[in-house]
N, C-alpha and C positions, 0 to 999 in steps of 0.2 A: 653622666659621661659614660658609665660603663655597660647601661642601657642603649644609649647611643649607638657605641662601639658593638656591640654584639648583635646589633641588625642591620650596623652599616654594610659589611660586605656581602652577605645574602641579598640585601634590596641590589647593589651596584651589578651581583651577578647575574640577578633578572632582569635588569637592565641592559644588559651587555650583550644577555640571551636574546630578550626581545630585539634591538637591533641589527642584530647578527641574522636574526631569520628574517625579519624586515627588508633588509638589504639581498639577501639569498633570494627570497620570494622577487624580489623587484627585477633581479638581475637577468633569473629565467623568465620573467614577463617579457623582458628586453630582445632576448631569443625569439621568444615564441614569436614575435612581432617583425625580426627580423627576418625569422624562415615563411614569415608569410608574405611579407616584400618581394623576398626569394622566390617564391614558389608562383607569386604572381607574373614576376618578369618570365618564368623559365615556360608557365605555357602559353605568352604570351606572342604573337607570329613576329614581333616588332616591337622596338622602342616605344615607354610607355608613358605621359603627361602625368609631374607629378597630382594632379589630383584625380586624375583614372587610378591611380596605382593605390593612393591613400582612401580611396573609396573602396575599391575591390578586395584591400585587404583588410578592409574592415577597420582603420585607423584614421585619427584626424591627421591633418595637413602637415601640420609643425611635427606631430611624432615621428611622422614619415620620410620629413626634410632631415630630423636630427639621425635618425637613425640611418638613412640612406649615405648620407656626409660620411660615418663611421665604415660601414662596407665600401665607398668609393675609396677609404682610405687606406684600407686592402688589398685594393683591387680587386674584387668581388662584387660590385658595380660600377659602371662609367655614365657618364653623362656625356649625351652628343649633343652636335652643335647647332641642332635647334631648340637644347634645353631640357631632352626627354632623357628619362633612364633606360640603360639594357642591362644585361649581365655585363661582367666584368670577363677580359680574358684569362686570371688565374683559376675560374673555374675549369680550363681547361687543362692548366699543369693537376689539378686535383684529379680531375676526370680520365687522365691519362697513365696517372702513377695507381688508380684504384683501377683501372682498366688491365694494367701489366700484371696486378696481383691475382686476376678472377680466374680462375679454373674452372671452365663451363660443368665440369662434372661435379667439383662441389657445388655451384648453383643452383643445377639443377637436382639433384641428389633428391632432398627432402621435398621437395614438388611432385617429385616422382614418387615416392613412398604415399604422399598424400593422396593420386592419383589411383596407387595401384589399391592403397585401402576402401576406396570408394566405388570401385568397379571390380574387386577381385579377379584383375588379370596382371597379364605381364604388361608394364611398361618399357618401352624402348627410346636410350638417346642413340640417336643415328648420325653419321656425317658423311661427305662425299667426298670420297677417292676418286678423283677419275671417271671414267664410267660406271664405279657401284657405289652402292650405299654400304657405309659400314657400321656398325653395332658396337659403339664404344662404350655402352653401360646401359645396366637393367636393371628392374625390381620385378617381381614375383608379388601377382596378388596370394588372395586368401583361398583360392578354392580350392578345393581337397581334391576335385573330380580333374581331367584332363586339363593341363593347361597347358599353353605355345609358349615355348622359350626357346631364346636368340639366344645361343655361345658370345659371348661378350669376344667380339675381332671377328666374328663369321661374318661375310658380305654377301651382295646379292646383287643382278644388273636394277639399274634405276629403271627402267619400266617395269617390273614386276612387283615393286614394293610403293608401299602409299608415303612414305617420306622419298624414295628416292623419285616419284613422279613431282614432288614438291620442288625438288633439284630443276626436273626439265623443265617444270613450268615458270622460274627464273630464266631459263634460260632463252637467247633468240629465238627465230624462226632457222636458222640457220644454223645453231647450235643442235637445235632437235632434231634435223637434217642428218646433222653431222654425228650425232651418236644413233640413228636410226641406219645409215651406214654401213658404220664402222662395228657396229655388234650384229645387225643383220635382225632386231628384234625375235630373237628365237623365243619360241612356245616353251612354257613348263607344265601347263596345263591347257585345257580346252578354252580357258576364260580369259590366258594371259593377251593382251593386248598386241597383235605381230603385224599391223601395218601402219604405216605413216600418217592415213588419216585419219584411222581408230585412235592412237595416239594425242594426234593434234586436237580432234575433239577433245577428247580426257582432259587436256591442259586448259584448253580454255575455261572450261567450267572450276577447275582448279585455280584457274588466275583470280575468278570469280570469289570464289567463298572460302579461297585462302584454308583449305580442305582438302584431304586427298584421302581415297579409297583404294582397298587392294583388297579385290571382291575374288576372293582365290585363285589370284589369278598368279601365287607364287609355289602355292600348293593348295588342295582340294581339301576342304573344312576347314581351313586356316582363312580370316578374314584381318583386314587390319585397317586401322585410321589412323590418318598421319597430320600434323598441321607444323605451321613452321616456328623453328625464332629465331630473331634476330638481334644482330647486336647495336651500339650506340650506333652506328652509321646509316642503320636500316638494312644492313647485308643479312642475305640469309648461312646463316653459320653452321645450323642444326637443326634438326626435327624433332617433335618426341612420338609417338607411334603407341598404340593399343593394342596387343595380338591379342589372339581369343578365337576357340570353335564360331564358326562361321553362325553355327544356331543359337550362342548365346548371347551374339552383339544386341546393346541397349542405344534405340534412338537420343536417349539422356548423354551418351559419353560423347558425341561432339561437343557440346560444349563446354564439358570439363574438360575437355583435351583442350580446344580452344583455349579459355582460360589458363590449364595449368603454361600451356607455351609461350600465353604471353607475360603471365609470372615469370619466367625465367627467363626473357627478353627484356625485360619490367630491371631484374634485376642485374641484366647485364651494359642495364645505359639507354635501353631503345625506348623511347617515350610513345609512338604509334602516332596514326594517323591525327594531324590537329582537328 
């Protein structure tokens, strides 16, 4: 008995141990399988036949029915009434209350840092005032030799800068009009863009490759690239921008600029084009 007794609660505590991790393991499986339901429906264009859904996420039929039942029981899926699953509408009380909390400047914060370490120039988040662009935060690359830096609140008219031409080229044909107008597109340099049709070309090609250039035309060896982002609705909110000596821009930082903008779009709710 006393043999007994002195390895009964050791063996009951390995017991206890292995089911405990048994049950922990199984629970996050449960997850895993659920955010892939999730993640099926969300880039889905349309409601989806439960065995498209339990196919594409990589699970059998039954997994998918029990675990689906559980989210519609949420609200976090629905079922419409020829049978298919969509999202559920409380992802949008979710999506609304982490949307009230996001502060574009700490989102994009460390995007920017990433950016400015890989290109050793200044990065710029920029937004529209009105008729200018304004510079609401920067990071400072690494190069020791001449670098362009924006005063964080300094502004500038939106045709002479490559995120504020990102602004015009959202806007109508009659909005571009209308701020060609009302500023009169005044020259800052030999290269800045000062008539309506110079302009309107610029945009087009902008509407195009979602890209914009400011080839000195806001001042002389000062070069910049600008591209957009945007938030859950698809608005465009912001830019972020590359300044840099006109001679040492790199063909490579479109698409890091690219990239970093739509990370910080990425993270502000906008999913991009299906």
């Amino acid at each position: 008995m006393s043999v007994l007794k002195q390895f009964s609660a050791p063996i009951s505590h390995r017991v206890l141990n292995f089911h405990f991790m048994k049950n922990a393991a199984s629970s996050i499986q449960v997850v895993d399988r659920a955010m892939a339901l999730v993640g099926v429906l969300s880039r889905a264009p349309g409601p989806l036949s439960l065995t498209r859904l339990a196919t594409e996420a990589g699970l059998h039929t039954a997994s998918a029915h029990r675990i689906l039942g559980a989210l519609m029981a949420h609200g976090l899926v629905e079922k419409t009434g020829a049978g298919e699953y969509d999202l559920g509408v409380r992802w949008l009380e979710v999506g609304n209350r982490l949307r009230a909390r996001l502060n574009i400047r700490q989102v994009a914060m460390p995007i920017m840092q990433q950016l400015a370490e890989l290109t050793g120039e200044t990065v710029n988040l920029i937004v529209r005032r009105g008729d200018e662009a304004v510079y609401i935060e920067r990071v400072s690359g690494g190069q020791t030799l001449i670098q362009v830096v924006q005063v964080v609140g300094a502004h500038a008219p939106l045709h002479v800068t490559a995120v504020g031409k990102i602004f015009l080229a959202e806007d109508s044909a009659s909005g571009v009009m209308g701020y060609a107008e009302r500023t009169g597109l005044p020259a800052y340099t030999p290269n800045t863009l000062t008539t309506l049709d110079a302009l309107r070309g610029e945009l087009e090609v902008i509407r195009r490759e979602q890209l914009a250039h400011d080839r000195e035309e806001a001042e002389l060896g000062v070069a910049c690239i600008g591209a957009p982002i945007r938030d859950a609705e698809g608005k465009l909110i912001a830019g972020l921008s590359i300044s840099a000596p006109a001679d040492r821009h790199k063909p490579g930082w479109d698409a890091a600029l690219r990239q970093a903008a739509a990370q910080t779009g990425a993270a502000l709710g906008y999913i991009g084009e299906a």
